[in-house]
C-alpha positions as CSV (number, residue, x, y, z in Angstrom):
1,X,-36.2,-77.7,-12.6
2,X,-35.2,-75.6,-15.3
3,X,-38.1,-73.7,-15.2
4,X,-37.6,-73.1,-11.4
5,X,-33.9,-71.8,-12.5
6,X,-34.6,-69.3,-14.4
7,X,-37.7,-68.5,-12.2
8,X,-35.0,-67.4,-9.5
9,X,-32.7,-66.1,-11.9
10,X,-35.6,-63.5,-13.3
11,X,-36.6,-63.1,-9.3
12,X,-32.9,-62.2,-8.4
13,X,-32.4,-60.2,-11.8
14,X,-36.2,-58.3,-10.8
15,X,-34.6,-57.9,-6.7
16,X,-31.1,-56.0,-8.1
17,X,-32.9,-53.7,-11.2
18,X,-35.3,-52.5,-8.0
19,X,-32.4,-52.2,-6.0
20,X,-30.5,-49.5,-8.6
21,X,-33.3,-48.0,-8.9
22,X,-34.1,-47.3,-5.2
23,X,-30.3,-46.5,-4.7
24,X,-30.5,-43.5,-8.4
25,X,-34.1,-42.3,-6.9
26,X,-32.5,-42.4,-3.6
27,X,-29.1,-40.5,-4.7
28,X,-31.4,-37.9,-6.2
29,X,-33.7,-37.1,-3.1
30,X,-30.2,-36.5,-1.1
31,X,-28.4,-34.4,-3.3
32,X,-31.8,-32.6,-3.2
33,X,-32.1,-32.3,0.4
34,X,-28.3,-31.7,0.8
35,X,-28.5,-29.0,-1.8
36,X,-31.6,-27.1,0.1
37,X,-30.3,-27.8,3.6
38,X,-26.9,-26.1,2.5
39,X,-28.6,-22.9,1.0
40,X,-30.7,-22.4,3.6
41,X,-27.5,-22.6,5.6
42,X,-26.0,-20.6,3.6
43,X,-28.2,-18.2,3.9
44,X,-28.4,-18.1,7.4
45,X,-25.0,-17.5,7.8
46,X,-25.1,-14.8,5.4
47,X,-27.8,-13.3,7.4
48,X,-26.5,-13.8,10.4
49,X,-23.1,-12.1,9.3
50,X,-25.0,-9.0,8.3
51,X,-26.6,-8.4,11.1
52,X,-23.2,-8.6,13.4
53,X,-21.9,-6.1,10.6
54,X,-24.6,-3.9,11.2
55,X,-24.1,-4.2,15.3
56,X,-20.0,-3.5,14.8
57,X,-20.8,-0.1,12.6
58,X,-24.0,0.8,15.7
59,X,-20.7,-0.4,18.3
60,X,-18.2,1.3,16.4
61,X,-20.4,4.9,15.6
62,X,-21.2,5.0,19.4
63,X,-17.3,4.4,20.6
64,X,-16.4,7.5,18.5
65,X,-19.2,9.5,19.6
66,X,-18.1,9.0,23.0
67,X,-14.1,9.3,22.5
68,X,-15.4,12.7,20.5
69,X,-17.2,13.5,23.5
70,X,-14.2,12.8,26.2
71,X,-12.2,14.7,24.2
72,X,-14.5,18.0,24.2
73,X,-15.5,17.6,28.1
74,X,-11.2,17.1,28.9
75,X,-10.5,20.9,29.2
76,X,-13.3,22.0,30.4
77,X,-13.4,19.6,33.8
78,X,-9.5,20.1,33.9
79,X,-9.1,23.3,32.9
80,X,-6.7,25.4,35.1
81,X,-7.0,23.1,37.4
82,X,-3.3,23.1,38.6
83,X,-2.6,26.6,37.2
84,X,1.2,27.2,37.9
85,X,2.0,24.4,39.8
86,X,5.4,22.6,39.2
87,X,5.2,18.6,38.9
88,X,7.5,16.0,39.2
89,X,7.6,12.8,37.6
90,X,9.3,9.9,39.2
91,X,10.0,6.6,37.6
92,X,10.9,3.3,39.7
93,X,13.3,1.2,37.2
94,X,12.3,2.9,33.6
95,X,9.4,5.1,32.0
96,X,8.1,3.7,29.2
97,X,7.4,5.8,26.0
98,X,3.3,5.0,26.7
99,X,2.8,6.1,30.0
100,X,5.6,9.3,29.1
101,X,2.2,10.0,26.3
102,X,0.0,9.6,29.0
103,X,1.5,12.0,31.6
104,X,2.2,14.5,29.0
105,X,-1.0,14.9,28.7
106,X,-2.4,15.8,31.9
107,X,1.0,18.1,32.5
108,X,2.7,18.6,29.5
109,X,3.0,21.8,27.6
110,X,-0.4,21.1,25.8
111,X,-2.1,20.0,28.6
112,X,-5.5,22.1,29.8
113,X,-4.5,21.3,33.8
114,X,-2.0,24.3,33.2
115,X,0.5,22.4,35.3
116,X,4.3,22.6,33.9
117,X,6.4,19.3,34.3
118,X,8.8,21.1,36.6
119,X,11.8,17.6,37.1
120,X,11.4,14.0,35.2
121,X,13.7,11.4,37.5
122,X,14.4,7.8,36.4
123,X,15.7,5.7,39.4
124,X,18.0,3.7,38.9
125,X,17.1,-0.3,39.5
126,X,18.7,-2.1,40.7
127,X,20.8,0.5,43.1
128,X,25.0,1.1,41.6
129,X,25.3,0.3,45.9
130,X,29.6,1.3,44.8
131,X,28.7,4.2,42.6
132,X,25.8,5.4,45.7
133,X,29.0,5.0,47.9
134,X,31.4,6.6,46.4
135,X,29.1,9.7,45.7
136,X,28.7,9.7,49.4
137,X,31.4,11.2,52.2
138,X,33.2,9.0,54.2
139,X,31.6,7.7,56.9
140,X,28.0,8.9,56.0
141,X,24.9,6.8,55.6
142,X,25.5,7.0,51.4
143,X,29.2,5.3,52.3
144,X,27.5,2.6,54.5
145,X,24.7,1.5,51.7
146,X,26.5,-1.4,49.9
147,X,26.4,-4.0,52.9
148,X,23.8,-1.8,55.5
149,X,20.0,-1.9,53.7
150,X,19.3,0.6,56.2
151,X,21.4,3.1,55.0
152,X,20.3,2.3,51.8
153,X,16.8,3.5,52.5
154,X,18.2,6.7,54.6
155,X,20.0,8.3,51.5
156,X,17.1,7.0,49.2
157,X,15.0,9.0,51.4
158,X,17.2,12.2,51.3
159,X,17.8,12.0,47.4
160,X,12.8,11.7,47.2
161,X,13.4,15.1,49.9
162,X,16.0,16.7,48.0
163,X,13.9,16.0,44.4
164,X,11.2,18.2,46.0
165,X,12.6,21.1,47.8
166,X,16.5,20.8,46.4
167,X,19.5,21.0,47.5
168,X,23.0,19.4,47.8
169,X,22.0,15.9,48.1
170,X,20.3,15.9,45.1
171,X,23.3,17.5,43.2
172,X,25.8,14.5,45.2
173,X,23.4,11.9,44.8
174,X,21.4,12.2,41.4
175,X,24.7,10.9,38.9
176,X,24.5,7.5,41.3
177,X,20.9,6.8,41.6
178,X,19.2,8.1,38.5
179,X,20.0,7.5,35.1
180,X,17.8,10.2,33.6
181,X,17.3,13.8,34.5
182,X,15.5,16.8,33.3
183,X,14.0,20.1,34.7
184,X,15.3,21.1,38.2
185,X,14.8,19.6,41.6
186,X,12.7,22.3,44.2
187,X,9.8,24.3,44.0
188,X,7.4,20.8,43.3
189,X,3.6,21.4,44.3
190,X,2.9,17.7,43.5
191,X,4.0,14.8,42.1
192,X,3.6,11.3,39.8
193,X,5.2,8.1,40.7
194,X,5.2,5.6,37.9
195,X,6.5,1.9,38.4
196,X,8.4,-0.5,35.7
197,X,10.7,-2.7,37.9
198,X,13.4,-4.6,35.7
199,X,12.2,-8.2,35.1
200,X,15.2,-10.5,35.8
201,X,16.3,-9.1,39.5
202,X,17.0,-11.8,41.6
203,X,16.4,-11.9,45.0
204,X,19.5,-9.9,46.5
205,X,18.8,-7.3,44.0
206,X,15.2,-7.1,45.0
207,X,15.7,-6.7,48.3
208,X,18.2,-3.7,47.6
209,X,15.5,-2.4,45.0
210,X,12.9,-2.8,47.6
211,X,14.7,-1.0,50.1
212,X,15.7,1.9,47.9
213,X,12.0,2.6,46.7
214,X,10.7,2.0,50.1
215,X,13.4,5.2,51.2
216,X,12.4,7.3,48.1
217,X,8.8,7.2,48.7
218,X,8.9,7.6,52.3
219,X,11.1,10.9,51.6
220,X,8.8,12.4,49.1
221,X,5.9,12.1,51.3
222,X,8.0,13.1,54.2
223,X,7.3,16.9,53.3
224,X,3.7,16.6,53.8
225,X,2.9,19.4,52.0
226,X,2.4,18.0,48.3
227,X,0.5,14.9,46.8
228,X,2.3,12.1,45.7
229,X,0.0,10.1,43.3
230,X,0.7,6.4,41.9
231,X,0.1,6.2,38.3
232,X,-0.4,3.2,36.0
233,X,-2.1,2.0,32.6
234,X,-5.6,0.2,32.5
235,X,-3.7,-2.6,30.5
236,X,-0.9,-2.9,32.9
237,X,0.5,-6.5,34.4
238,X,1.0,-6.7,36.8
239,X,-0.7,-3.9,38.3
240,X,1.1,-1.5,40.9
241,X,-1.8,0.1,42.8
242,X,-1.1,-2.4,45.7
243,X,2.6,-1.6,45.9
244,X,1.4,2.0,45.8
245,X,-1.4,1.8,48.6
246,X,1.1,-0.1,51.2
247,X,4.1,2.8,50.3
248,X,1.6,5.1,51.9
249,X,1.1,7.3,48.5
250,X,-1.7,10.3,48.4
251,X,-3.7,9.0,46.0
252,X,-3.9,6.5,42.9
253,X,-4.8,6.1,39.1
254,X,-5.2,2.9,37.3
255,X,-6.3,3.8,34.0
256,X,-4.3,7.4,33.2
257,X,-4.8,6.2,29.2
258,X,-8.3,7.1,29.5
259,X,-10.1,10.2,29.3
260,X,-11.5,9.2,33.2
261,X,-8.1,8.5,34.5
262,X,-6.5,11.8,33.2
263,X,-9.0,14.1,34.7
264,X,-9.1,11.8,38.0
265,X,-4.8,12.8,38.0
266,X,-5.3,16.3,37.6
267,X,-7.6,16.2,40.9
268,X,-5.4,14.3,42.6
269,X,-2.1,15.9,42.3
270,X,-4.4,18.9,43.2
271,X,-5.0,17.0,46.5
272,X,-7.9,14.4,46.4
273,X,-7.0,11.4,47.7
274,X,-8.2,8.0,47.3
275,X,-7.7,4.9,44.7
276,X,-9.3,6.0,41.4
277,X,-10.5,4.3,37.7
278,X,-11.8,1.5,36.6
279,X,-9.9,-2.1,38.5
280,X,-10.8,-3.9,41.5
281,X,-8.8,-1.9,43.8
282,X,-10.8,1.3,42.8
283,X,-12.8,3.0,45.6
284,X,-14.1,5.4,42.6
285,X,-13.8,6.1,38.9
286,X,-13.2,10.1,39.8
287,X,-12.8,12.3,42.7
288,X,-15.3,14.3,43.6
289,X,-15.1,16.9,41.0
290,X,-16.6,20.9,41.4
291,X,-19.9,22.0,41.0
292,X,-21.5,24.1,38.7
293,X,-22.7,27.9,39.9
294,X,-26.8,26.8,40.2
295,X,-28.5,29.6,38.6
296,X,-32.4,31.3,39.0
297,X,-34.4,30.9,36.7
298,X,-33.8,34.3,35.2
299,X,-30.1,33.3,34.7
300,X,-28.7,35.1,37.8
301,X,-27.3,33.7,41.0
């Protein structure tokens, strides 16, 4: 019996050394196959980051090659293109300082299109109905507009007629229904309707808003003679080109921040017509643009 004893006490002593010994060999081949799955890991990732390094700085140099490029071909597909023509900028609710950049642009001072930015209107939103009323005389359609919608859109539609070829209701109405003013109504060969409703109106006041831009639109386009074109950002939500399309407008541009958009506004306030850039509603990123002379082969007509 005792030699039985210590027979199992030397098997179970022989069991648990061979057990340590399996578990150290053991902990040695994992941190080795940890260790080389990690760097090789590693190294992958470092090789993978490298490469999307080297694809941002190909992305990158071919972005600025083509913003380099818009910037050269801008004049020279809008130059002169509106030579001497007066534009007008109109403004539903506010103009922001972006889209004031972006029109600038295509008829500021600096601006190739040689177009001068004849009258900037801000409309006021929602309509001052008592301040429209008492700029009004008695008993006129301006008097009436505070509890008759209709009359509403009647002297909005004098003060978009009067912005384009002048007169007294522009001087009457203009303190009431805009809050800012520059340049001089009259004498406009086209013109740029831009759309920043306020946010909170609630549905009394929209209906009055809707009223007044509905009038406004309808009496810049009543002239017939010049284009009125909807303008907007490519970033901007909600868009407006829908609003734009079913007031009847000349033309549209989505996307006046780009390069594309710019010269599709210079063509369309010099009378193309259609829904340009780059969004759904777009039947085109450009209007049809001018050809070049073709010349013979020895360089003459």
């Amino acid at each position: 019996m005792g030699y039985s004893g210590r027979y199992h006490a030397a098997s179970l002593a022989a069991v648990f050394l061979a057990l340590a010994i399996g578990i150290l060999i053991g902990v040695g081949l994992g941190h080795n196959v940890v260790s080389n799955t990690t760097k090789g890991l590693e190294q992958s990732l470092k090789s993978d980051l490298s490469a999307a390094r080297g694809r941002a700085d190909d992305l990158q140099g071919q972005l600025n090659r083509h913003t380099d490029f818009e910037q050269q071909v801008y004049p020279a597909l809008a130059g002169r293109v509106l030579e001497g023509d007066r534009i007008a900028v109109v403004a539903l609710g506010s103009l922001p300082d972006d889209l004031k950049g972006d029109v600038q642009a295509v008829v500021g001072p600096d601006s190739p299109s040689g177009a001068a930015l004849g009258e900037v209107a801000v409309v006021r939103e929602p309509p001052n109905l008592a301040a429209i009323a008492a700029a009004s005389p008695q008993g006129s359609q301006g008097s009436k507009a505070p509890r008759d919608r209709t009359a509403l859109t009647a002297v909005a539609r004098r003060l978009g007629q009067s912005l384009v070829v002048g007169g007294s209701s522009y001087k009457r109405l203009r303190g009431s229904m805009l809050t800012q003013v520059s340049g001089r109504p009259g004498g406009i060969d086209a013109a740029i309707v831009i759309r920043d409703q306020p946010d909170d109106l609630n549905p009394h006041q929209a209906a009055e808003t809707g009223a007044l831009e509905s009038g406004l639109l309808d009496g810049l386009e009543s002239n017939g003679a010049i284009p009125v074109v909807g303008v907007e950002r490519s970033d901007a939500d909600p868009s407006q080109i829908g609003f734009f399309n079913s007031a009847g407008v000349t033309a549209t541009v989505d996307s006046i921040d780009l390069i594309s958009g710019r010269v599709a506004l210079v063509y369309a306030l010099n009378g193309s017509e259609g829904n340009y850039g780059i969004k759904p509603t777009a039947d085109r990123l450009l209007p049809r643009l001018p050809q070049p002379s073709v010349f013979t082969a020895g360089g003459l007509p």
